[in-house]
C-alpha positions as CSV (number, residue, x, y, z in Angstrom):
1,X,149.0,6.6,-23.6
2,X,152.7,5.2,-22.9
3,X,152.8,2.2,-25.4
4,X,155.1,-0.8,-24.3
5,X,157.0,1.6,-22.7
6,X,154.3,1.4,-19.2
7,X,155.4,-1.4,-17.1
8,X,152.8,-0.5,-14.1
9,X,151.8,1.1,-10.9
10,X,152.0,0.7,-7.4
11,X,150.7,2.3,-4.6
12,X,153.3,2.5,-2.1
13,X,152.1,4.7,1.1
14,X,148.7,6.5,2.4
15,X,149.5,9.0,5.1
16,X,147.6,11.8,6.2
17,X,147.8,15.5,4.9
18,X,149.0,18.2,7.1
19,X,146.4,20.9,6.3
20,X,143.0,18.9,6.4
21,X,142.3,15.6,9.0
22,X,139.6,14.5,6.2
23,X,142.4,14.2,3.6
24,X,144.9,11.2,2.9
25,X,147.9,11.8,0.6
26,X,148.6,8.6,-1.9
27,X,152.5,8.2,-2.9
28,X,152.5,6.2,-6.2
29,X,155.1,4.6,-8.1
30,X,154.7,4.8,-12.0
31,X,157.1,2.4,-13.5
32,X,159.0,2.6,-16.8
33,X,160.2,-0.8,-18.6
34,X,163.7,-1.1,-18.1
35,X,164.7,-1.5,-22.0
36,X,163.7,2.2,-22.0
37,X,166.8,4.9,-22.0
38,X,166.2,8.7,-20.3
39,X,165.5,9.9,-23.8
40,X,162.3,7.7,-24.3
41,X,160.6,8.5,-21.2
42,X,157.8,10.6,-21.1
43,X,158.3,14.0,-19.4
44,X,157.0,14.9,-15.5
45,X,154.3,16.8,-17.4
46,X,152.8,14.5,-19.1
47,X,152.7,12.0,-16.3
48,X,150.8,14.2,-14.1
49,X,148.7,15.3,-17.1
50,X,147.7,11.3,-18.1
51,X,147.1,10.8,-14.1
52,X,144.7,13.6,-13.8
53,X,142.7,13.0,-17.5
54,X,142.7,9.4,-16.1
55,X,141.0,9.9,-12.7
56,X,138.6,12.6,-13.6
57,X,137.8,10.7,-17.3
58,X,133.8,9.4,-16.4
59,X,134.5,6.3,-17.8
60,X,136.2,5.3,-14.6
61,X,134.7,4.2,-11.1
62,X,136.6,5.6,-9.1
63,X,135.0,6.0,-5.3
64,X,138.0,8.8,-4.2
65,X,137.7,12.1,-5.4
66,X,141.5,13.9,-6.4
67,X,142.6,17.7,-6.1
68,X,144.5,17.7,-8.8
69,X,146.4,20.5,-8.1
70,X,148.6,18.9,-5.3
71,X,149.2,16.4,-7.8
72,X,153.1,16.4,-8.4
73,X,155.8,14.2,-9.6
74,X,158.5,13.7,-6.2
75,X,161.1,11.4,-7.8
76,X,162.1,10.9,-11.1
77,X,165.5,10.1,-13.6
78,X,163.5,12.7,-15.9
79,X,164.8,16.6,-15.6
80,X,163.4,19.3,-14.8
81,X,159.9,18.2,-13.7
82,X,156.7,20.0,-14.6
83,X,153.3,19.9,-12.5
84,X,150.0,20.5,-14.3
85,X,146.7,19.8,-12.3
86,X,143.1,20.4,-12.7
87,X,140.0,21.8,-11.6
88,X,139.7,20.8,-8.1
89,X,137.6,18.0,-6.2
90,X,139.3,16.8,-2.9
91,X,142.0,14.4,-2.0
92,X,145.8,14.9,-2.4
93,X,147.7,12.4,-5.1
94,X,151.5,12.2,-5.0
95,X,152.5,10.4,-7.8
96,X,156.4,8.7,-8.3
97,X,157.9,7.8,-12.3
98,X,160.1,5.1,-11.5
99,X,162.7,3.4,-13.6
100,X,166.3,2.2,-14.2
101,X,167.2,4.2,-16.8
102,X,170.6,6.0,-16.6
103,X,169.5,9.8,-15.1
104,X,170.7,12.2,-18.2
105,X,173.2,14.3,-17.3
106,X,172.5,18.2,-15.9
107,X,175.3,20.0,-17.0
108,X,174.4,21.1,-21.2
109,X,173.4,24.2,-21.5
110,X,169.2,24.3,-22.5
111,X,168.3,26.3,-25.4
112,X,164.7,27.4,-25.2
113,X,163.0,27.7,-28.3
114,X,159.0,29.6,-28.9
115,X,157.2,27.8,-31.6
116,X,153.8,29.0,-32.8
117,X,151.5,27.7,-35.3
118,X,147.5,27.9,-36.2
119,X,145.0,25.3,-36.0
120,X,142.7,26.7,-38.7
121,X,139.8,24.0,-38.5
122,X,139.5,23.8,-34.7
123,X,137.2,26.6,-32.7
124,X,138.8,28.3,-29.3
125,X,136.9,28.3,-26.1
126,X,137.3,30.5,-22.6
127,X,138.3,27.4,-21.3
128,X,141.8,27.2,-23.3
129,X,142.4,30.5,-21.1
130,X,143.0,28.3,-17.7
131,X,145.7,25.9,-17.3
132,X,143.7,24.0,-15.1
133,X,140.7,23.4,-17.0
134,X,140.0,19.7,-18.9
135,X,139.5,21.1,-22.5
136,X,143.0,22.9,-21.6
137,X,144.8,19.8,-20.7
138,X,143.5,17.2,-22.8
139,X,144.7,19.0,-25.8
140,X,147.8,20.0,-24.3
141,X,148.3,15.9,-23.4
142,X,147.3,15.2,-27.3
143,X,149.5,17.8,-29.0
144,X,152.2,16.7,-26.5
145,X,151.9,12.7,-27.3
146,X,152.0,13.3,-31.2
147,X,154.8,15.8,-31.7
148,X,157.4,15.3,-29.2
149,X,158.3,11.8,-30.4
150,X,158.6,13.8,-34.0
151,X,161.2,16.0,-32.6
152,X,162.8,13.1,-30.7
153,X,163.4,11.1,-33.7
154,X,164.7,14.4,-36.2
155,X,166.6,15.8,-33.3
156,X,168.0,12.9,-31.2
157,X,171.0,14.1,-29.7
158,X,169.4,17.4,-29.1
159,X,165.7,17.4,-27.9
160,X,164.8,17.7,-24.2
161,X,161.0,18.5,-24.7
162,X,158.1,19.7,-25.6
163,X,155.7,21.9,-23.6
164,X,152.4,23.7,-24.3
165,X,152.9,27.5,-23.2
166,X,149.3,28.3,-23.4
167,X,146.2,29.0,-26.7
168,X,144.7,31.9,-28.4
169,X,142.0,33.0,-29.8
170,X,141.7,33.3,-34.3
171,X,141.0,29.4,-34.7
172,X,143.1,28.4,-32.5
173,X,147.4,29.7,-31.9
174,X,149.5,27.1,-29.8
175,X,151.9,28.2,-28.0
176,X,154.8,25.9,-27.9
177,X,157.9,25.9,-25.8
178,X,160.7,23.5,-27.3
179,X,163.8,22.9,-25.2
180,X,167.2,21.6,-26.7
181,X,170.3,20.5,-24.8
182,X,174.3,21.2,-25.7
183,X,175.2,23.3,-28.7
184,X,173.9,21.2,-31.7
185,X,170.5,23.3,-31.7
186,X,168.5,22.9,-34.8
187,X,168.0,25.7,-36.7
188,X,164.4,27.6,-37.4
189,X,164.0,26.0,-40.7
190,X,164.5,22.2,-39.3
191,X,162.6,22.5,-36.4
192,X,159.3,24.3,-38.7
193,X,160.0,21.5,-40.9
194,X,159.3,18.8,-38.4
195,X,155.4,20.6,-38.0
196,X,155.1,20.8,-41.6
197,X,155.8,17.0,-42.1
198,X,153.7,16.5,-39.1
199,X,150.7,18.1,-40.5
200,X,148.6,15.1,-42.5
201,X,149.5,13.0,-39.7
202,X,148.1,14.7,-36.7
203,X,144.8,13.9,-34.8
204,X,142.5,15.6,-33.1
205,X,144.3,19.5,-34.1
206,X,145.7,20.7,-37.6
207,X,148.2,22.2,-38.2
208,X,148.4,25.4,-40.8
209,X,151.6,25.1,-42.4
210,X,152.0,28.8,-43.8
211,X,151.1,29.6,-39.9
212,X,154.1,28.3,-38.4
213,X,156.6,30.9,-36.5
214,X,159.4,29.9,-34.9
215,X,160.8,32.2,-32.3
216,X,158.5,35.1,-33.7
217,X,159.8,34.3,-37.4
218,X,157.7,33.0,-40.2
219,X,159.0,29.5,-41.1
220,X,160.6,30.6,-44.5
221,X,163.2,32.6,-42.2
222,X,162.1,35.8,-42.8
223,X,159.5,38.1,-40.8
224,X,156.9,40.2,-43.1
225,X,155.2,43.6,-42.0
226,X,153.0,45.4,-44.0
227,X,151.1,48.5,-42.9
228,X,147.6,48.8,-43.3
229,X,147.7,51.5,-45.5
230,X,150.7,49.7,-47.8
231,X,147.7,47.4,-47.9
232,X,144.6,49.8,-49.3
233,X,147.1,51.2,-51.8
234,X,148.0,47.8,-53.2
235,X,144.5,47.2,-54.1
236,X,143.4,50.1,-55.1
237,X,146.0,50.1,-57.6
238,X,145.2,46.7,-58.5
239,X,141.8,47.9,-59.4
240,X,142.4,51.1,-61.4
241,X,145.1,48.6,-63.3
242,X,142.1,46.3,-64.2
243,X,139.7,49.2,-65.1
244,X,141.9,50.9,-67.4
245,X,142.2,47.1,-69.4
């Protein structure tokens, strides 16, 4: 998931929880190689996302069982952290990213900006509805790996993250939640662009070009409405055009 950026893990405590005497809590220590900056580390997130996939993917023989959602990220140089768990079995995870990267700094001002765009070939499910479900967070994690270093590498001295807001039904709409630092925020046009180049390249979604909104605006700039009735008209006066040929 992490490249040659992963160094490795440690396990660094077992002590027991405070609710339930059959469950231990595990701190972890995830750790970065140093030659990474802040900027190339991957967000709390995504972290906690890989952990879960990891633990709960079949492949694995794991003899512990997880609750996922008390897994959280406790220390890290990486801002504003972001917990995402799973459906539930039954022991409590801590996990720790790690790493001697310089901590960015905290004081820029964040721009939050709403991206939306279609995946036309791909077919949406109930289970997209809940956060915590697998199908959920698996293509959150995949959407998440392939576009944030896209927007890292057109927007360097701007881009924070990437986070996926949530799905909808009509293929499927993503819901994306982009988050700038300091005043030199990209524009709606640039950050469209970067999905549009994006879109042969992508694996495992697609992404619908002419779909793309960006903060509620189409990604040609401009936001068309037309009434169903403007609609019927137009075709029906396309068709007594063509029958009085």
């Amino acid at each position: 998931m992490f490249g040659n950026r992963f160094n490795h893990c440690d396990v660094k405590a077992f002590r027991s929880t405070a609710t339930r005497v059959d469950g231990t809590v595990a701190e972890i220590e995830v750790v970065f190689n140093e030659a990474n900056t802040t900027a190339d580390l991957p967000t709390n997130a995504l972290v906690v996302q890989t952990f879960v996939l990891a633990v709960n993917d079949s492949s694995n023989n794991f003899t512990v069982a997880i609750n996922p959602n008390n897994v959280q990220v406790i220390s890290s140089p990486v801002t504003d952290p972001n917990t995402v768990s799973t459906a539930a079995p039954t022991t409590t995870v801590t996990t720790t990213a790690a790493t001697s990267a310089t901590v960015a700094p905290t004081t820029a001002a964040i721009t939050t900006t709403l991206v939306t765009f279609r995946s036309r070939l791909d077919k949406f499910t109930n289970d997209l509805n809940d956060p915590s479900s697998e199908p959920f967070i698996k293509r959150s994690a995949n959407i998440t790996t392939q576009l944030q270093p896209r927007y890292q590498n057109a927007f360097p001295s701007s881009f924070k993250d990437l986070n996926v807001v949530g799905y909808r039904n009509g293929s499927i709409y993503n819901d994306l939640k982009l988050a700038f630092v300091g005043t030199s925020v990209p524009n709606n046009t640039q950050i469209a662009h970067v999905l549009m180049n994006a879109a042969p390249y992508v694996t495992g979604f697609d992404i619908e070009a002419i779909s793309i909104l960006v903060n509620g605006i189409p990604s040609s700039g401009v936001t068309y409405k037309i009434s169903v009735m403007t609609a019927f008209f137009l075709v029906l006066l396309s068709w007594l055009l063509s029958n009085q040929q």
